[in-house]
Backbone as CSV, one residue per row, in Angstrom:
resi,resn,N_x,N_y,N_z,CA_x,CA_y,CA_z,C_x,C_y,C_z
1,UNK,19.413,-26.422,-6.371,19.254,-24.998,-6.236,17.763,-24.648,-6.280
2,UNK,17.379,-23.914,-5.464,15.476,-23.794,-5.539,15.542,-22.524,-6.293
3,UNK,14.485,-22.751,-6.944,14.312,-21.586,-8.474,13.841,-20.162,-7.272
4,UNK,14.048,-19.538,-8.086,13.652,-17.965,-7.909,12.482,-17.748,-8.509
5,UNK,12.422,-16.371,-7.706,10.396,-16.086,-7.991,10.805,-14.723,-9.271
6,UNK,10.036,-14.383,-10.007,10.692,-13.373,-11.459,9.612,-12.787,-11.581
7,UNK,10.144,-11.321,-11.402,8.966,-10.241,-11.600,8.644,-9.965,-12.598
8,UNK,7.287,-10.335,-13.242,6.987,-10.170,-14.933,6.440,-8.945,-15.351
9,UNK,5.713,-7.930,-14.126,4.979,-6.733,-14.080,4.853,-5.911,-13.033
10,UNK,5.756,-5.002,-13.457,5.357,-4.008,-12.329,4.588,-2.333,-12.694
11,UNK,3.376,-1.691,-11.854,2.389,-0.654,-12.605,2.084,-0.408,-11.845
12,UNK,1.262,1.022,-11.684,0.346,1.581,-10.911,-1.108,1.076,-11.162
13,UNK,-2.030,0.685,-9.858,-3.381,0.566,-10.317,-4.302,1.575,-11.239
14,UNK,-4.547,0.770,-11.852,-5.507,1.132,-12.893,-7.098,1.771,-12.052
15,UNK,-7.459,2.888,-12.159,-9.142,2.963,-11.841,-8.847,2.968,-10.023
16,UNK,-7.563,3.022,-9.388,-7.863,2.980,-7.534,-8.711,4.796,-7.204
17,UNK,-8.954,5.591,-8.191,-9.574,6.689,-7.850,-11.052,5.996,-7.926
18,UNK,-11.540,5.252,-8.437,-12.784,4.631,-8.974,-13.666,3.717,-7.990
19,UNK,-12.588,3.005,-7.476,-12.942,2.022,-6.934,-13.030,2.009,-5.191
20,UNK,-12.306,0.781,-4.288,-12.092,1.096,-2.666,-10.746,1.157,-1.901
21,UNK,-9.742,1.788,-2.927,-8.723,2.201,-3.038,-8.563,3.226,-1.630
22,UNK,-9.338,4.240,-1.369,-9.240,5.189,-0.577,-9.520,3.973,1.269
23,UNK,-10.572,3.174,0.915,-11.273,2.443,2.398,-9.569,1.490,2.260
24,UNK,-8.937,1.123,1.649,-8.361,0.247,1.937,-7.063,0.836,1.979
25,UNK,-6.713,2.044,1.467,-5.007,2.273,1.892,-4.283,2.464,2.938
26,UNK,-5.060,2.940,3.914,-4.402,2.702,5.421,-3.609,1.578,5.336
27,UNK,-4.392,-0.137,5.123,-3.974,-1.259,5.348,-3.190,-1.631,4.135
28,UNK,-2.488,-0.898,3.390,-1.559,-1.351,2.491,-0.213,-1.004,3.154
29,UNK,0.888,-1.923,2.732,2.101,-1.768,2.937,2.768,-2.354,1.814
30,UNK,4.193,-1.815,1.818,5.035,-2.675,0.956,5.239,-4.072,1.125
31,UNK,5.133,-4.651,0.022,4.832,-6.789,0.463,3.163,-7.180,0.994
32,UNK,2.545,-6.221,0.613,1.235,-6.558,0.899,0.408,-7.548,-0.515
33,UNK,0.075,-8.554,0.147,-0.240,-9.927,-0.781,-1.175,-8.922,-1.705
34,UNK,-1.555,-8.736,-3.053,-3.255,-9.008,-4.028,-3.366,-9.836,-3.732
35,UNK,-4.530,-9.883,-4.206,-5.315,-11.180,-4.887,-5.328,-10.500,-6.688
36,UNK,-5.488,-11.093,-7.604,-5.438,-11.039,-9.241,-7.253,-11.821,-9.532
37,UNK,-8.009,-11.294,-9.921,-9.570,-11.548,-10.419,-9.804,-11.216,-11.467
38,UNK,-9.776,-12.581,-12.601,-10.063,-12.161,-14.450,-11.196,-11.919,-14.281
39,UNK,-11.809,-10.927,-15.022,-13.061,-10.890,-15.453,-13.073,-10.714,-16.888
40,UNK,-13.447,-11.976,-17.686,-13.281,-11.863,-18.719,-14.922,-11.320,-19.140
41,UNK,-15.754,-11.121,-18.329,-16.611,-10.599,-18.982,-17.357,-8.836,-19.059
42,UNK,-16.016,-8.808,-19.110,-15.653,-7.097,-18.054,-16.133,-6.394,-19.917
43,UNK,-16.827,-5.026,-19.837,-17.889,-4.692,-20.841,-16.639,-3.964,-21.522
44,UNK,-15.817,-3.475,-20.787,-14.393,-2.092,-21.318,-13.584,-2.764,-22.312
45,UNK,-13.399,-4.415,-21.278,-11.932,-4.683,-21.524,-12.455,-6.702,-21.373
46,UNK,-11.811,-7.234,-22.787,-12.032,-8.731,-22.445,-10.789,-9.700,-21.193
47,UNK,-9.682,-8.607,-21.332,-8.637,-9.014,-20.896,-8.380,-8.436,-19.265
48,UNK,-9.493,-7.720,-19.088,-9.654,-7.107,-17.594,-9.193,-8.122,-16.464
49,UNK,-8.008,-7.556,-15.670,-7.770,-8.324,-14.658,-7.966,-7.335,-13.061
50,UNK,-8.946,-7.429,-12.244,-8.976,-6.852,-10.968,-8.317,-7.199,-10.079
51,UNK,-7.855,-6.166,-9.045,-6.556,-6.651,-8.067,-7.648,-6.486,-6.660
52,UNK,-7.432,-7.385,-5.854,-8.550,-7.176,-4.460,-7.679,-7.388,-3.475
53,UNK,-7.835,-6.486,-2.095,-6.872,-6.699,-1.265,-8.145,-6.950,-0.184
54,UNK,-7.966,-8.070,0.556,-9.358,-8.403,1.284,-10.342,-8.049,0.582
55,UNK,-11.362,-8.341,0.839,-12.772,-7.748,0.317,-12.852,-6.236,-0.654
56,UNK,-11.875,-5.628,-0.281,-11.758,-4.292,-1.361,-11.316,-3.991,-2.530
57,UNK,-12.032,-3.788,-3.387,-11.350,-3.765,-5.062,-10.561,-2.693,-4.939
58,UNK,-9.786,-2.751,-5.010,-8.527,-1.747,-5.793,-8.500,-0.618,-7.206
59,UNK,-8.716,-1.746,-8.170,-8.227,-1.469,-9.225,-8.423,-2.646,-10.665
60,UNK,-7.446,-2.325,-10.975,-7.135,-3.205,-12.516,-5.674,-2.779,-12.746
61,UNK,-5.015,-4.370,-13.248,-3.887,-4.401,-14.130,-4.247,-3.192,-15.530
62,UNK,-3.097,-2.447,-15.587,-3.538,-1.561,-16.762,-4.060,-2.372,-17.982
63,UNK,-4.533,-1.709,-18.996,-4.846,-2.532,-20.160,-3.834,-2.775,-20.980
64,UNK,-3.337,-1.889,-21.130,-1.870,-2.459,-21.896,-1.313,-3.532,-21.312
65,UNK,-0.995,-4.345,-20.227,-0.561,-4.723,-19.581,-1.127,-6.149,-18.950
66,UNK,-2.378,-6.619,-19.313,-3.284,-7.357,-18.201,-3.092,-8.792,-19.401
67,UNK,-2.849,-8.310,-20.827,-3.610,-9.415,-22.399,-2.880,-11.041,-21.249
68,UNK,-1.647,-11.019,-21.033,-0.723,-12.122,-20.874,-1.384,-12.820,-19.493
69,UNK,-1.367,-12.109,-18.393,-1.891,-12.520,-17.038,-3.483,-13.173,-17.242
70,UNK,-4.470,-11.952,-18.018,-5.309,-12.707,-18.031,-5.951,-13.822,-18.382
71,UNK,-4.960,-14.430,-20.040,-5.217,-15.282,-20.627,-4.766,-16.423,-19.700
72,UNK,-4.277,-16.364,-18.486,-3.718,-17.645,-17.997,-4.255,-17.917,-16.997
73,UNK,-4.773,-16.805,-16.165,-5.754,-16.822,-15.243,-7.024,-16.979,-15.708
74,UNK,-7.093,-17.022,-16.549,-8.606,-17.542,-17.485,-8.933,-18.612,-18.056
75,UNK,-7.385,-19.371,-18.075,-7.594,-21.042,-18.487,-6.917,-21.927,-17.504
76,UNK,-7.133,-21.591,-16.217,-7.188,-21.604,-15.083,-5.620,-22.052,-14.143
77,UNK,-4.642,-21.253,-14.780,-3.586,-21.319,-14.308,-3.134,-20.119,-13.370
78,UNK,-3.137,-20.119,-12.048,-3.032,-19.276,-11.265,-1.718,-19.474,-10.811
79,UNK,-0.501,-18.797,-11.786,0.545,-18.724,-11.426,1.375,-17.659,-11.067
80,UNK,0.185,-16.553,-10.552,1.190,-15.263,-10.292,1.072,-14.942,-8.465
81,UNK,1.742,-14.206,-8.308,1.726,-13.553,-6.538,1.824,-12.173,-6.972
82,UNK,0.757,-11.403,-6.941,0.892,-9.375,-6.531,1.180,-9.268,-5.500
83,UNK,2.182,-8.406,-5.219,2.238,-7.790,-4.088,2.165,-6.297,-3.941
84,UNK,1.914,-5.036,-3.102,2.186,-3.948,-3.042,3.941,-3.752,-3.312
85,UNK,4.380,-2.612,-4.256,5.590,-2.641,-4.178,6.474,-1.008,-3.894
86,UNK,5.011,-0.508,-3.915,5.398,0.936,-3.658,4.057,1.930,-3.166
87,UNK,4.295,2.589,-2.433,2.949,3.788,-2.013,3.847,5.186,-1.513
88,UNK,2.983,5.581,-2.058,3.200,7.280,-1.719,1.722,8.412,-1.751
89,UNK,1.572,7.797,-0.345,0.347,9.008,-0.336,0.185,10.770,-0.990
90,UNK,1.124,11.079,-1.495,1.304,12.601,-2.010,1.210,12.273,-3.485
91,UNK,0.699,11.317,-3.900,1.082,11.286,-5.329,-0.534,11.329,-5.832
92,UNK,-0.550,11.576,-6.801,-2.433,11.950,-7.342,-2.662,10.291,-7.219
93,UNK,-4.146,9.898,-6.758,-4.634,8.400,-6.031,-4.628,7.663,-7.335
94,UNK,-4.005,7.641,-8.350,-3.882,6.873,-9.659,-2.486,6.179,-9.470
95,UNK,-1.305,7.048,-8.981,-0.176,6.905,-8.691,0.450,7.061,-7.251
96,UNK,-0.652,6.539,-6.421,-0.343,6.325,-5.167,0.025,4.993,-4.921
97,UNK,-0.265,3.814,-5.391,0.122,2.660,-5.395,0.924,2.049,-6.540
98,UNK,2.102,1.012,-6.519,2.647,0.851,-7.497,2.649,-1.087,-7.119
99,UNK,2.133,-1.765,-8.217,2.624,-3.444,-7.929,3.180,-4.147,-8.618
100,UNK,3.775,-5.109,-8.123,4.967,-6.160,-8.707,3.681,-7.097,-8.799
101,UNK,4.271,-7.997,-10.225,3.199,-9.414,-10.169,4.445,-10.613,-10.348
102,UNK,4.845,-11.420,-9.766,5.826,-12.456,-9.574,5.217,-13.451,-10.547
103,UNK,6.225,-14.367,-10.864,5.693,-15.761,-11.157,5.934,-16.976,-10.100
104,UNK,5.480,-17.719,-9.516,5.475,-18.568,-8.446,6.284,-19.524,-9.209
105,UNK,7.634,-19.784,-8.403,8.721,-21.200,-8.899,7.280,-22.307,-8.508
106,UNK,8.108,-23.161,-9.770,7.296,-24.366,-9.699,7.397,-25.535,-8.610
């Protein structure tokens, strides 16, 4: 039986009013790949995880939310897949995007 993929997090971007959220939402869709970028040396937050869709920063995993992902992406286990899982342009640009973070079967 081939394992299943298990959604561990799903949130609105953190900071997409902040960041290149606006240059890049045209090219978002639902099932649209992240990328996940620890920055553990992020000045706010040690556990800061950035979401990049091509070349454009997005955002951040909320802070409540990032402690688990980042510690694993930081000791260099890259076992998650983001994807876009929801958009609604009418919604204030904090809650215009919503993402799933999977765990990749082994």
């Amino acid at each position: 039986m081939k394992a299943q993929t298990k959604m561990v997090k799903s949130f609105y971007i953190a900071g997409f009013t902040y960041y290149e959220g606006a240059l890049a939402f045209q090219h978002l869709h639902i099932g649209t790949k992240l990328k996940l970028v620890a920055e553990p040396k992020n000045r706010h937050d040690d556990y800061a995880v950035a979401l990049y869709f091509n070349q454009f920063k997005l955002g951040y995993i909320p802070a409540r939310q990032n402690r688990t992902i980042a510690m694993l992406l930081n000791n260099g286990y890259n076992v998650f897949k983001a994807v876009v899982q929801q958009i609604d342009p009418h919604e204030h640009p904090e809650q215009q995007v919503r993402v799933a973070v999977f765990v990749k079967p082994a």
